[in-house]
N, C-alpha and C positions, 0 to 999 in steps of 0.2 A: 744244806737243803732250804733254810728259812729263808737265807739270802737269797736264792732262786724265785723263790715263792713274792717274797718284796720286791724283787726286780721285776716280775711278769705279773702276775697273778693280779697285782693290787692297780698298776696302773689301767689295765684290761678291765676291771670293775670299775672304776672310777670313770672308761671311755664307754664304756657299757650303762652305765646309771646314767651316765647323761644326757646319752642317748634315748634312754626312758624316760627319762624327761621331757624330753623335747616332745617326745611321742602323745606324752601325757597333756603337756601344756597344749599341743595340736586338737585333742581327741577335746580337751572342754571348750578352746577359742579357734574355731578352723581360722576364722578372719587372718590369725598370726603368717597361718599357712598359709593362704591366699597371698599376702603382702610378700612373703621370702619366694611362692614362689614368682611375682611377678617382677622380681629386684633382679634377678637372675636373665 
């Protein structure tokens, strides 16, 4: 069960925090978001 837990669990948090991240770094410098999204 541990080994289940390390195969899913942990990389899902790790795509999931950095996704908070990202979220976070947006919500103090919009500017960021404005440049990513006009790259696209």
């Amino acid at each position: 069960m541990q080994k289940f837990i390390d195969a899913t669990l942990k990389p899902a948090l790790i795509v999931g925090g950095l996704g908070t991240a990202t979220a976070l770094a947006y919500a103090f410098a919009p500017q960021l978001a404005i440049v990513a999204l006009r790259a696209e």
